[in-house]
VMD Tcl script that draws the C-alpha trace (Angstrom):
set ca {
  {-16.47 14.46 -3.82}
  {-12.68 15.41 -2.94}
  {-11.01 13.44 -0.08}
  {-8.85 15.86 1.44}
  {-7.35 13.15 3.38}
  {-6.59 10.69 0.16}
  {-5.00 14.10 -1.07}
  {-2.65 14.68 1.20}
  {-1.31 10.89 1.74}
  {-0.99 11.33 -2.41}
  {2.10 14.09 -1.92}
  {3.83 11.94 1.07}
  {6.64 9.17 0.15}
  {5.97 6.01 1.88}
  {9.43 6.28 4.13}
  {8.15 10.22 5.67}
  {4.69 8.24 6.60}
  {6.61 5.31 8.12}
  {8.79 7.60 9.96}
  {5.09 9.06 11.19}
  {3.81 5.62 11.77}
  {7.04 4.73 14.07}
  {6.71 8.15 15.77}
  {3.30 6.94 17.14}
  {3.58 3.51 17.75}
  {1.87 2.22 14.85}
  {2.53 -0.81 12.91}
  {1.63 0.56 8.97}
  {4.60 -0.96 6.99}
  {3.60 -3.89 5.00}
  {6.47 -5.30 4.59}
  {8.09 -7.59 2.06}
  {5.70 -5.98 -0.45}
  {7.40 -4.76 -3.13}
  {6.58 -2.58 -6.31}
  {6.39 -4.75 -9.49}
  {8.35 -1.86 -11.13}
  {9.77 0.79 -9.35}
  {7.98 3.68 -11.17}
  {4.64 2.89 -9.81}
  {3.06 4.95 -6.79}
  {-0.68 4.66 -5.96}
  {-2.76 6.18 -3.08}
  {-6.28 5.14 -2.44}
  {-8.53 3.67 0.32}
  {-8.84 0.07 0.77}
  {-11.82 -2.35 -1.14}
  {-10.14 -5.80 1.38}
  {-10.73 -8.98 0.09}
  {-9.70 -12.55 2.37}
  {-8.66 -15.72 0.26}
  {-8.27 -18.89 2.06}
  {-8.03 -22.89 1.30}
  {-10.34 -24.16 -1.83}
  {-13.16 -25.55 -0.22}
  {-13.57 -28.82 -2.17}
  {-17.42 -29.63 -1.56}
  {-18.42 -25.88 -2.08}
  {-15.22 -24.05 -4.00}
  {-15.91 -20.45 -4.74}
  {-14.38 -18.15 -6.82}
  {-11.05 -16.04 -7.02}
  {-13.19 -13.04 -7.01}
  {-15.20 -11.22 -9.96}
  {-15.54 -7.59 -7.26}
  {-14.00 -5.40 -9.81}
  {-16.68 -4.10 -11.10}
  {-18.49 -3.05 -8.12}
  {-15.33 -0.61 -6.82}
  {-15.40 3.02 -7.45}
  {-12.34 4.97 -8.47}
  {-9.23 5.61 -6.67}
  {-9.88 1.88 -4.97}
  {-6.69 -0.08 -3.58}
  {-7.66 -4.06 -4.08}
  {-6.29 -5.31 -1.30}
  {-5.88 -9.13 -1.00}
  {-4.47 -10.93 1.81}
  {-3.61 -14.41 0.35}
  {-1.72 -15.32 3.52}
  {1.72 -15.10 1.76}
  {0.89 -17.98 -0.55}
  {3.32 -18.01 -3.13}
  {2.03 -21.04 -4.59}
  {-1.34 -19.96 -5.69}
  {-1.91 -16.43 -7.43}
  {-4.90 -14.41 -7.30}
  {-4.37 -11.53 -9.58}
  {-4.00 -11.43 -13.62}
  {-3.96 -9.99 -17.20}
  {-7.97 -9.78 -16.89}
  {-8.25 -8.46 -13.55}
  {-5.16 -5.65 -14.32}
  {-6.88 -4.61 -17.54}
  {-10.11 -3.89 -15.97}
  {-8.96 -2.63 -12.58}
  {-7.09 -0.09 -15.11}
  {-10.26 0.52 -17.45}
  {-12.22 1.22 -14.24}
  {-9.86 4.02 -12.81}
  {-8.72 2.39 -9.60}
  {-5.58 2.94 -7.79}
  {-3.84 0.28 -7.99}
  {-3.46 -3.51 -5.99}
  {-1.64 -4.41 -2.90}
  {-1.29 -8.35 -2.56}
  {0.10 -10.66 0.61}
  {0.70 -13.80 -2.10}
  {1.79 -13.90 -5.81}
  {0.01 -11.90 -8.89}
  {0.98 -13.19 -12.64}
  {0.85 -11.78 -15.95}
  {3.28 -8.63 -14.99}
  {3.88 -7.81 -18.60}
  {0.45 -6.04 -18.71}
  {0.54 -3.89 -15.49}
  {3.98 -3.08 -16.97}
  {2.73 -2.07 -20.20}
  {-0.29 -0.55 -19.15}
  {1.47 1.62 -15.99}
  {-1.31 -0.01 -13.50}
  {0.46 -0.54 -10.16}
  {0.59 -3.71 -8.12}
  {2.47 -4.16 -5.27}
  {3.17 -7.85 -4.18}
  {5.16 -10.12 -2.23}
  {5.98 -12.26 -5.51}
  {5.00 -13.47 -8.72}
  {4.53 -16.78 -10.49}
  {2.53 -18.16 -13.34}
  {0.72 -20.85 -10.85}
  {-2.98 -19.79 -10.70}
  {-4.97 -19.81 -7.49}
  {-7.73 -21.36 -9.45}
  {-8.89 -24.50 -7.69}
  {-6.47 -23.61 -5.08}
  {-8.02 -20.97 -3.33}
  {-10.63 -18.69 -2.92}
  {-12.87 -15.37 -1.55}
  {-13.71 -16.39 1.92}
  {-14.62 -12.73 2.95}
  {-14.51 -9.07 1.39}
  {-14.67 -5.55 3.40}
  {-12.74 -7.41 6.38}
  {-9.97 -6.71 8.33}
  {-7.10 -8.46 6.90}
  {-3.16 -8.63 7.46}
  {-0.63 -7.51 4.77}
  {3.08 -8.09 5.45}
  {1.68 -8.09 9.34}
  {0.20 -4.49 9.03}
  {-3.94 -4.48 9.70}
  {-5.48 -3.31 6.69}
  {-9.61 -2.59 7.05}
  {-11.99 -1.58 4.55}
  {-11.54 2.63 3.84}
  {-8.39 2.45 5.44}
  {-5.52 4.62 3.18}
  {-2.65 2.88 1.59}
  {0.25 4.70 -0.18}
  {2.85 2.69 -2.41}
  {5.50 3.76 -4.51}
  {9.14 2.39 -4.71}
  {9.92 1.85 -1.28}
  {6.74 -0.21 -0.53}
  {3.76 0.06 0.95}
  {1.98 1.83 4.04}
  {-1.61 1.36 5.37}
  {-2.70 4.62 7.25}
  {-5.42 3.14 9.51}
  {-8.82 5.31 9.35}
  {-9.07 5.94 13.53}
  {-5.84 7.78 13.13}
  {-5.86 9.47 9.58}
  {-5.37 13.16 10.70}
  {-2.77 12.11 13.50}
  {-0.50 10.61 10.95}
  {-0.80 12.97 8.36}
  {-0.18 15.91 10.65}
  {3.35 13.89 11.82}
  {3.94 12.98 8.58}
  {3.61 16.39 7.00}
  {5.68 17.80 9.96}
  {8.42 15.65 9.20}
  {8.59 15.96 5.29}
  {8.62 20.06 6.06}
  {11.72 18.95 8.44}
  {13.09 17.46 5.67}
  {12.77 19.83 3.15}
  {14.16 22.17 5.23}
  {17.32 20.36 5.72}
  {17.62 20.05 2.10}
  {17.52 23.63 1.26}
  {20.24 24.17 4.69}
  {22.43 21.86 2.57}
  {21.93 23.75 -0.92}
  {23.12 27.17 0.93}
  {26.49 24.97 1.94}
  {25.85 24.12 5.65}
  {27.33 20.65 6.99}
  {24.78 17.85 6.82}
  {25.39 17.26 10.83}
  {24.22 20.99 11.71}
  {21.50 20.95 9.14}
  {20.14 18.00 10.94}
  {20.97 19.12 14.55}
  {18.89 22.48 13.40}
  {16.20 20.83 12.82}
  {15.76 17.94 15.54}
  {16.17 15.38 12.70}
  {17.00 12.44 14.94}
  {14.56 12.47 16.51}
  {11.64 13.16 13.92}
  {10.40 9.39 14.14}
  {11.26 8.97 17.88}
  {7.84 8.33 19.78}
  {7.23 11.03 22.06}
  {6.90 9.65 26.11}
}
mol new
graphics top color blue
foreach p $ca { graphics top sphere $p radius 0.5 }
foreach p [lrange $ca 0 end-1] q [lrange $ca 1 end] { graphics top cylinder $p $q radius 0.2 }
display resetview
């Protein structure tokens, strides 16, 4: 079935939703994630996955859920920042990518970049490194509220990457931020096409209340 909601997050750049997100006081940017190459964008609600500490008298696993997520998914895994220990590879990209999903948001390290590269799959991470989080850690909980670059990210929720970054729309407020968000891209726009007739960037912007698009409202 069509998610109208999913649709309309799809046409929004990440920087008009954080201006929405600012505008109402809510705390969406996960940041220090970055694009592994700048071409990617991905929208699609969150499958959340927590990794913690190897447990040495019971280790699990890194995580075999791929197969279980439906289309359009965002894999979102909140490593805690570890650089040290990666959680996402050539295997995981090349199925995630068979299996249609949107793409994979990580608080930690992924490896094996030459094949989301190749392939066009996006993942969005704090860093990379060939040090594998086998042995090191593992899938403590999945469909969990987690943290990614200190943004709350829960299971469903929307996220939205492209070169900028990455923005979690939280599902409690999905039409609130799209209406704010879609509001200030028309603002936008607008001041764009004022600047194409030959008008001065300052009245463009005064015309259209552009400073204070992301201000919170009292």
């Amino acid at each position: 079935m069509p998610d109208p909601n999913l649709q309309r997050a799809a046409r929004l750049e990440t920087a008009t939703l954080s201006d929405a997100l600012d505008k109402l006081r809510i705390p969406g940017q996960c940041l220090g994630i970055k694009p592994r190459d700048h071409a990617f964008r991905m929208a699609g609600r969150a499958h959340t996955v927590l990794y913690g500490p190897t447990d040495t008298a019971d280790p699990g696993n890194v995580g075999d859920f791929i197969d279980d997520l439906a289309p359009d998914t965002v894999v979102v895994l909140d490593n805690g920042g570890r650089e040290n220990a990666t959680v996402w590879g050539d295997i995981m990209t090349w199925l995630a990518h068979k299996n249609g999903l949107a793409g994979t948001v990580i608080d930690g390290a992924c490896r094996d970049v030459h094949l989301c590269l190749k392939l066009g799959y996006p993942v969005f991470s704090r860093s990379y490194s060939m040090r594998t989080g086998k042995d090191r850690v593992q899938v403590d909980a999945e469909r969990v509220p987690v943290t990614i670059g200190q943004a709350r990210v829960c299971q469903g929720d929307i996220l939205v990457g492209d070169s900028d970054g990455v923005v979690v729309i939280p599902g409690s407020r999905e039409d609130e931020v799209l209406d704010v968000a879609e509001q200030i891209n028309e603002a936008e726009e607008r001041i764009l096409g004022y600047l194409k007739q030959g008008h001065r960037l300052d009245e463009a912007r005064v015309k259209m209340g552009y400073h204070a698009l992301q201000t919170p409202d009292e």
